[in-house]
Structure formats: structure tokens, C-alpha cells
C-alpha positions in Angstrom: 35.8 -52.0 -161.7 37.0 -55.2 -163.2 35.2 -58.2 -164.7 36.4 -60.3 -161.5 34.8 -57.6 -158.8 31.5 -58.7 -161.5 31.9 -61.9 -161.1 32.3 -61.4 -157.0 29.1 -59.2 -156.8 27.1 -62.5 -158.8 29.0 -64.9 -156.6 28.0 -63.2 -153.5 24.5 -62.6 -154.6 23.8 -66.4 -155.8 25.1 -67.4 -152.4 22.5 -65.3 -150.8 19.5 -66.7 -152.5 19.1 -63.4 -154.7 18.0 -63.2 -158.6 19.4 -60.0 -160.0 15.9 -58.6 -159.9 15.4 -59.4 -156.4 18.8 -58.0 -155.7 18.3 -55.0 -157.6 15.4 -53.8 -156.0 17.1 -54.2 -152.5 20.6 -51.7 -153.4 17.6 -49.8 -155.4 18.9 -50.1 -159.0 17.5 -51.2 -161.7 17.9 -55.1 -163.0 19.8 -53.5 -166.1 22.3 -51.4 -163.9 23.0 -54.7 -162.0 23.5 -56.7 -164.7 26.0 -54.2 -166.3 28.2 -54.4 -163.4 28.1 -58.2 -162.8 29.0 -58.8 -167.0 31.8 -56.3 -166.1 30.6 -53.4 -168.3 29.8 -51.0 -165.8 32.3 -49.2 -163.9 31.9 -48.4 -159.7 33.6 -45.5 -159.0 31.8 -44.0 -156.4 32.6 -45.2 -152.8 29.0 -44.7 -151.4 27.5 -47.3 -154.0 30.7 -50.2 -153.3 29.6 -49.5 -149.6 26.2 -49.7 -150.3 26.6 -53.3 -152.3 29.2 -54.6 -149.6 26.7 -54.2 -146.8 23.7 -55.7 -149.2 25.6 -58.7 -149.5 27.3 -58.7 -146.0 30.9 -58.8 -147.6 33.6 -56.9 -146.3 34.1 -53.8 -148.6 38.3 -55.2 -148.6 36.8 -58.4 -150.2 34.1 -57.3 -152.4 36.6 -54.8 -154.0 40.5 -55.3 -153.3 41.2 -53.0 -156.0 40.2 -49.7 -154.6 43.3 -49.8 -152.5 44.9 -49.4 -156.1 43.3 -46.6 -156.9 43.8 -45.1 -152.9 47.1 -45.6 -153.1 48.0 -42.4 -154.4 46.0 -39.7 -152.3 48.5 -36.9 -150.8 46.9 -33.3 -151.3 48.4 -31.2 -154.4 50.1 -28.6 -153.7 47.9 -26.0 -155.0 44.8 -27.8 -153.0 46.6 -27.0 -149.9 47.6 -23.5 -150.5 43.9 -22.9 -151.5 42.5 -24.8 -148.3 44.7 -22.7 -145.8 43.5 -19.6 -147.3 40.0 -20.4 -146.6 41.6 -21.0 -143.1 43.1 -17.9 -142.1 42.4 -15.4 -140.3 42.2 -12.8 -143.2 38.9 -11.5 -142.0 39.7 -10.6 -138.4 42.7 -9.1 -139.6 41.1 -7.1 -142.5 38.3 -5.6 -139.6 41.3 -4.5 -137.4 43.7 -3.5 -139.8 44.3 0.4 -140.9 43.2 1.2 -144.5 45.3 1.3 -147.1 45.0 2.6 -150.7 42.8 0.5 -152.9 43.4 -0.1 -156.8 40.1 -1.7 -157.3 40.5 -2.2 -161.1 43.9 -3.9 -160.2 42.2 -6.1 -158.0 39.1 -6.7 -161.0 41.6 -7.8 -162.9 43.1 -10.5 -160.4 39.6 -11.6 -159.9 39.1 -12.1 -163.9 42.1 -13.8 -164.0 41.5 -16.6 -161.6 38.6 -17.5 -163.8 41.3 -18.0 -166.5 43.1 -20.2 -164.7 40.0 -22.0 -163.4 38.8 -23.0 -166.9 41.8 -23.4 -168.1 42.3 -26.4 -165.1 45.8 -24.0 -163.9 45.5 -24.6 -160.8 48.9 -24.2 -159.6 48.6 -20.5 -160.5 45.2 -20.2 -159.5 46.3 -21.4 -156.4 49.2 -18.5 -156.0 47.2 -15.8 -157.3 44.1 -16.4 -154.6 46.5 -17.0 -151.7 47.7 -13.4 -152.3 44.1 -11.8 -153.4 41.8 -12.9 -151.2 43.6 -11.5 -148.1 43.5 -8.1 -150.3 39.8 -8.5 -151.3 39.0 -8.9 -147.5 40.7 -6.1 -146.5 39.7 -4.0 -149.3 36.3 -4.0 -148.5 36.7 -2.7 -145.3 37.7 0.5 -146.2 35.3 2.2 -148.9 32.4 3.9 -150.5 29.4 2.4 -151.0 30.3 1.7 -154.5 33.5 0.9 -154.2 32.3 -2.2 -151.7 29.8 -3.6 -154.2 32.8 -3.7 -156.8 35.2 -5.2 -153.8 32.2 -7.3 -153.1 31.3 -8.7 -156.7 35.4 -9.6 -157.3 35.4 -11.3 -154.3 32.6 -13.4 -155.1 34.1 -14.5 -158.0 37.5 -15.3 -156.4 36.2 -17.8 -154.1 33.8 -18.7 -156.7 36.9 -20.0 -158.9 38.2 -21.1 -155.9 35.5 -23.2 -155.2 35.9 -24.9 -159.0 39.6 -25.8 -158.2 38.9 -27.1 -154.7 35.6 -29.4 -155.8 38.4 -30.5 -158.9 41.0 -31.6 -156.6 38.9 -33.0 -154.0 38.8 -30.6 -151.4 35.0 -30.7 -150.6 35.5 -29.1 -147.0 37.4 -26.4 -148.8 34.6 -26.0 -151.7 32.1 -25.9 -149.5 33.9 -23.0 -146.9 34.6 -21.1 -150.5 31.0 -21.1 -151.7 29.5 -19.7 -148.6 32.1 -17.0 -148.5 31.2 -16.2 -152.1 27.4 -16.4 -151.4 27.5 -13.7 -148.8 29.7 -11.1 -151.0 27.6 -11.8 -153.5 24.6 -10.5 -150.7 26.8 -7.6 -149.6 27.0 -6.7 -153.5 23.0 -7.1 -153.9 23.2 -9.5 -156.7 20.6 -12.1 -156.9 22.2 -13.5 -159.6 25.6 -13.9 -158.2 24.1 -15.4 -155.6 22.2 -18.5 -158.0 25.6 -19.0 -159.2 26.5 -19.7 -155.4 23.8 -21.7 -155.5 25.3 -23.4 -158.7 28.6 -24.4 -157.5 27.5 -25.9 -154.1 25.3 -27.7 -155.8 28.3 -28.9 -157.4 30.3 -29.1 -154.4 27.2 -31.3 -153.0 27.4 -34.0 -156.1 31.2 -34.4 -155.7 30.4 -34.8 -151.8 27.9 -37.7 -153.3 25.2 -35.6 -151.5 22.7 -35.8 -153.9 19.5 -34.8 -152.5 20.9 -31.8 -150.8 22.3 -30.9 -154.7 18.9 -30.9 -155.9 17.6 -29.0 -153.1 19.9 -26.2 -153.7 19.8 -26.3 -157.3 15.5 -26.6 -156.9 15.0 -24.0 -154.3 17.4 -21.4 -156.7 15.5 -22.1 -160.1 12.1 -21.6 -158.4 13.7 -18.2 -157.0 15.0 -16.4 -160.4 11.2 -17.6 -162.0 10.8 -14.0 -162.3 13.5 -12.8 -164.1 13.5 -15.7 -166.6 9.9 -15.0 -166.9 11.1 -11.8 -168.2 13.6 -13.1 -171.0 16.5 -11.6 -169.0 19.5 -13.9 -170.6 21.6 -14.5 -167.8 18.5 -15.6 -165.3 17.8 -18.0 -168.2 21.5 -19.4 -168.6 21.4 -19.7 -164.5 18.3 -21.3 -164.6 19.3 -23.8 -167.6 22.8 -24.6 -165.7 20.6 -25.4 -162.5 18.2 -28.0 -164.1 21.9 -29.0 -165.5 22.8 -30.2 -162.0 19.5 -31.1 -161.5 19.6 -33.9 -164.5 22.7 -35.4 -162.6 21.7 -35.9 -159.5 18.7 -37.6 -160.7 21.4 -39.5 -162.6 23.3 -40.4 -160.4 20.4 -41.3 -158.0 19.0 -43.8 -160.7 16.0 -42.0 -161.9 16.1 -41.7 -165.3 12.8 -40.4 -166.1 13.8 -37.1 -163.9 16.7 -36.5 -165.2 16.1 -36.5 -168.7 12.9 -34.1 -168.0 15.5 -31.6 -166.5 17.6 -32.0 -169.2 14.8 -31.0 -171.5 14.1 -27.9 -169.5 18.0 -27.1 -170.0 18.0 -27.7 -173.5 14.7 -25.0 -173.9 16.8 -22.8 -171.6 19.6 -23.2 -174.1 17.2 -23.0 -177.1 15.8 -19.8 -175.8 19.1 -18.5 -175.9 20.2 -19.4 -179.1 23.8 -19.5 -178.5 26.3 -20.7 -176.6 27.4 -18.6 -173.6 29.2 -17.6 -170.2 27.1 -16.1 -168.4 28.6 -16.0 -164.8 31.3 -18.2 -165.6 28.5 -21.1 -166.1 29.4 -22.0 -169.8 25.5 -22.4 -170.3 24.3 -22.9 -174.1 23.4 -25.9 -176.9 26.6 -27.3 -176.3 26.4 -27.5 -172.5 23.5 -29.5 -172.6 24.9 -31.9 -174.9 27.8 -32.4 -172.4 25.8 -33.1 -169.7 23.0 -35.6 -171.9 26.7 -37.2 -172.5 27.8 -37.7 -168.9 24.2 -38.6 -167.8 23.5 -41.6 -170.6 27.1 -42.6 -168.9 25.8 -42.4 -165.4 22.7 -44.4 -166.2 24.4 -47.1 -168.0 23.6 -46.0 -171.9 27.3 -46.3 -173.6 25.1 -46.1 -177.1 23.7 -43.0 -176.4 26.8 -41.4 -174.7 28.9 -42.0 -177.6 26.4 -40.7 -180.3 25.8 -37.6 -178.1 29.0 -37.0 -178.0 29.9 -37.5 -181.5 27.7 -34.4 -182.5 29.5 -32.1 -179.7 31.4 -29.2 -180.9 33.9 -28.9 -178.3 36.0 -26.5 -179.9 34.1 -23.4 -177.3 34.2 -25.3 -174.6 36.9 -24.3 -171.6 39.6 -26.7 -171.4 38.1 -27.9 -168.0 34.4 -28.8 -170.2 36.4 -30.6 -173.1 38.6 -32.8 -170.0 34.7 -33.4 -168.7 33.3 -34.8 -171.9 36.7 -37.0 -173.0 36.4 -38.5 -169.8 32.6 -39.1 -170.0 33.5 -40.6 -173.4 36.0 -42.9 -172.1 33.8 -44.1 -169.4 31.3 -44.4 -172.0 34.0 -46.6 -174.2 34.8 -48.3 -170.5 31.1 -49.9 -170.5 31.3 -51.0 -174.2 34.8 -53.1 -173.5 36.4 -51.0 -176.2 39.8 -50.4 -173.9 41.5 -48.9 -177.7 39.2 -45.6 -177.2 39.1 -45.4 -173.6 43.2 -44.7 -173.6 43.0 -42.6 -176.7 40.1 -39.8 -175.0 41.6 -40.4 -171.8 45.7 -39.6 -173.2 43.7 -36.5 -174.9 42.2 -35.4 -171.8 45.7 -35.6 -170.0 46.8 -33.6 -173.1 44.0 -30.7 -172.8 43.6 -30.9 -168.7 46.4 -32.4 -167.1 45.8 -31.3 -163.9 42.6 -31.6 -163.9 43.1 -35.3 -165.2 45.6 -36.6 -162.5 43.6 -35.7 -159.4 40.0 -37.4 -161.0 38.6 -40.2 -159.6 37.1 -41.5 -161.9 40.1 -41.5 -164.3 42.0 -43.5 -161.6 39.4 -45.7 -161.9 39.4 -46.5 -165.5 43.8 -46.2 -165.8 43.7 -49.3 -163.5 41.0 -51.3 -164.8 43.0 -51.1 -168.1 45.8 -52.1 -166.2 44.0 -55.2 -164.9 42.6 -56.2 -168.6 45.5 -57.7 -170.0 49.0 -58.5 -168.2 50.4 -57.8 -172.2 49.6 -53.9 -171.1 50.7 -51.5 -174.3 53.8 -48.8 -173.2 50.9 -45.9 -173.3 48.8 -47.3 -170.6 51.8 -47.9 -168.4 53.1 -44.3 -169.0 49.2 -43.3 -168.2 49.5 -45.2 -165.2 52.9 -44.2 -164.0 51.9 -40.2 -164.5 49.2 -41.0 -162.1 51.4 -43.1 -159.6 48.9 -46.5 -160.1 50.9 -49.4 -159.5 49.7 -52.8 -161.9 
């Protein structure tokens, strides 16, 4: 948000007899979190909290803040979104029950199944998109026709499948999707009798739950599955531990993102022992968990809590080069939002133009990146050719 939707939020609560700590305690923030916004520094870019402070100060939200319908302006479906949200929509699943068997090449389909994970890390989610629409019907109807061992393999590839298409769907906004995918991976995962497949379900609709802004029902997920694989991390097994760190990952932001700051840096040390324990960076289903993971997500939750000073010397000492592209697009933009709060609109265009670079697709469907395109816009009418290119790839009018 702009310095004038600042300046609107301190109009409106002056006019209401509030100080900022009075106000604070009533939209449950913190007096510092308040301040940031009305001085300008701190970015809004989540709907719930604009409707939250509209309704606190008994302004219409089209008053409060005009400028979302900037940012709203541009919101038809990608392509690839709606190829992946009518697969979860068909009927693949009757049809594979009543259909006649045909011959399987289960390594063929592995191999599909690895693949989409390439193109989920890799934010290609065009492709993704045409090879799921294709392999999921073949997954479902695969596993219809086998030996026992031949439906726990059917059964793990499918998991992953709509596991990655779970990624691209939460990425590009599809929640209803997301959410549909995860369940259908969670009970393949069952069907395959792996526990820990299944705490990666947990994983990603825990995901799917933050980008729904659903915050207590993230941590309930991610709680309820780190409590569960106690005993295997009790027992040093590696990828239980790298589960269990990713959890408490998505445990530090939603307590983040919910204001409690205490919480969510006490999950993020149990992460980063998770990670030490490890010693290494890893991929452990397709959770990227390691040292370098938790300093990604220390980055996006000083940003979340208002700490631009901390953000940016986090991510100073991040080694991105192992991260997936889709992790590298996370931290530039957590560094841009982090640049955002510090008034410093030089650095937010340069990580942002780099994110486009690394994650374009990925990068025009954000949010968030929406968000900080047109407050750049707004700074200054003297707006440099690079922002209006920015802004133009992302169809935001100035």
C-alpha cells in the first residue's frame, strides 16, 4: 500500500478518538505493526487484514483502499490454472472403475510423475499443466487394474502428481483446486501405506490453508502431523526429520502471519535443529528441507512481522544457488518486500526484475508482487522505463 492509504488509516483513526495503541489492540496488532503502515512502510497485501481495518474504522473497504482495484484489475485464470482445475473435475475416477484394463507401463508413468515435479520447481506450469491433464486420467485408471505391488507404485506416482499439482494450483491461486488436489494425494498416499507421504499431504494443505489466509486451520494440520511422525524422528530416520522441520516451517508462518512473534520464531528454532540434525541441505519428498530452507523462511517471517533489518541481513547470508527456481522467486520477493518497508524502491525493482527473470510465471500470477509493481507506480509520476515494463508485463495500469 501507499503512503496516502497510511495517511487514510491515521485520518480515520484520529477521527474515531483512537491513539495507535488503543487502535492497535482493537484490529489485534501490535502498536509497531500500526505505526508501520500509517508512516507508509508496511505493505497490506492481504485482503482479510484491509477488511479487518475497514470494518475497525467503519470505512468502506472502496474508501479506505481505492487502490486494490488496481491491483484486481487483472484477475482472468491462466491457462494452465484452468487445465489443472478441470482435471481435478472430471470424471476420471468413475471412468477408470468402469473402464476395461489396459496394459500398464508403470515406469513410463514414474517417470511422468517425476517430471511434473520438474516442472513444479522449476515454476513451468504451462507444461506441468499439459503433462497432468494427460497423466492423471492414466494414474486413475492404472490403478485399477493390478497387483498388489503394482498399486502401491500406481499409488505413490499418483500422490506425487497431485501433489505437484497442488504446488501449481496454491501458485496460481487456485485454492479450491489445491485443496481438491491434496486430498486426492493424501488418500493414494493411504492406499500406498506411506505415512510419510501422507505428512507431506499434510505439508502442502497446510500450505494451501496459508494462501486461503486460514491460518489456524494451517497450524492445526501442520501440529497434528509433527506430533504424528514423533516416532520416527525419535529414531534419526532423515526424511521424518526433514518432514517434521518443513512442518514447524509452516508453523513459523502462520504464527507470523497471525502476529505472534514469540511462536513463530520458537518454531523456527525447532526447524533450524531439524535442519542442523541433518547437516545438509535436502529434498526429501519434494520439501527442499535443510540450513538453507530455514533461512528462507526466517527471511519471509522478519518481512511478515515488520523487521526489514533483519530480513535483509538474513537474506544476505542465503546461498540460493540449491534452491529450486520456485524457492529463489520466494526469497527475491521476500527481499523486495523487505526493501518495500525500508522505502528503498531502487532494490525492490532490481530483486523483483530478477525474480521475473528466474520465475516468471510464478512472478506474474503473485499477489503480493502486484502489490509492490503498483505501489512503485504510485511513488513517483517520473516512473523509470523498467517499472513501466514491470508493470505492463503484469497488465497494472498507473
Amino acid at each position: 500500500m501507499s503512503m496516502a492509504f497510511g495517511r487514510r488509516v491515521a485520518f480515520h483513526r484520529k477521527k474515531r478518538g483512537y491513539s495507535q495503541r488503543e487502535f492497535a489492540a482493537l484490529i489485534d496488532r501490535s502498536e509497531t505493526w500500526l505505526s508501520q503502515v500509517e508512516r507508509g512502510v508496511r505493505t497490506i497485501d492481504r485482503m482479510s487484514v484491509l477488511e479487518r481495518l475497514a470494518e475497525a474504522l467503519d470505512v468502506p473497504l472502496a474508501e479506505l483502499a481505492p487502490e486494490r482495484t488496481v491491483v484486481a484489475a487483472s484477475s482472468a485464470v491462466p491457462p494452465a490454472a484452468a487445465a489443472l482445475s478441470m482435471a481435478m473435475v472430471s470424471g476420471d475416477v468413475l471412468r477408470a472403475a468402469l473402464s476395461e484394463p489396459q496394459p500398464v507401463d508403470l515406469a513410463d508413468l514414474e517417470a511422468h510423475s517425476d517430471r511434473a515435479w520438474d516442472y513444479a520447481h522449476g515454476c513451468r506450469y504451462d507444461e506441468l499443466a499439459g503433462l497432468l491433464v494427460d497423466l492423471l486420467p492414466d494414474l486413475e485408471q492404472a490403478g485399477q487394474h493390478l497387483d498388489a505391488e503394482g498399486h502401491r507404485r500406481v499409488s505413490v506416482a499418483k500422490t506425487r502428481a497431485y501433489h505437484a499439482a497442488a504446488v501449481a494450483l496454491a501458485e496460481l491461486g487456485e485454492l479450491a483446486g489445491a485443496w481438491v488436489a491434496v486430498d486426492r494425494a493424501i488418500r493414494a498416499a493411504r492406499d500406498a501405506g506411506d505415512p510419510l507421504l501422507m505428512a507431506e499431504g499434510a505439508f502442502r494443505l497446510a500450505i494451501v490453508f496459508q494462501a486461503a489466509r486460514r491460518y489456524e486451520l494451517a497450524a492445526r494440520v501442520a501440529t497434528s502431523a509433527a506430533g504424528a511422525l514423533g516416532g520416527l524422528v525419535a529414531q534419526g530416520e532423515p526424511a521424518a526429520v526433514a518432514l517434521h522441520g518443513a512442518l514447524h516451517l509452516q508453523l513459523a508462518m502462520a504464527a507470523a502471519r497471525s502476529n505472534d512473534a514469540d511462536a513463530a520464531y520458537d518454531y523456527l528454532d525447532t526447524a533450524r535443529r531439524a535442519a542442523e540434525q541433518l547437516g545438509e541441505d535436502r529434498n526429501d519428498y519434494h520439501t527442499e528441507f535443510g540450513p538453507t530452507s530455514v533461512q528462507l523462511h526466517e527471511v519471509a517471517v522478519a518481512v511478515e512481522l515488520g523487521d526489514a533489518g533483519r530480513a535483509l541481513r538474513v537474506a544476505a547470508a542465503v546461498d540460493a544457488v540449491w534452491l529450486s527456481p520456485e524457492r529463489q522467486a520466494w526469497l527475491l520477493i521476500d527481499v523486495s518486500c523487505a526493501h518495500a518497508q525500508r522505502r528503498h524502491p531502487e532494490a525492490v525493482l532490481s530483486a523483483l526484475s530478477e525474480a521475473m527473470r528466474i520465475a516468471p510465471e510464478q512472478i506474474e500470477r503473485h499477489g503480493r508482487v502486484r502489490e509492490l509493481v503498483a505501489d512503485l507506480l504510485r511513488a513517483d509520476r517520473r516512473v523509470s522505463s523498467e517499472v513501466q515494463e514491470l508493470a505492463a508485463r503484469l497488465k497494472i495500469q498507473p
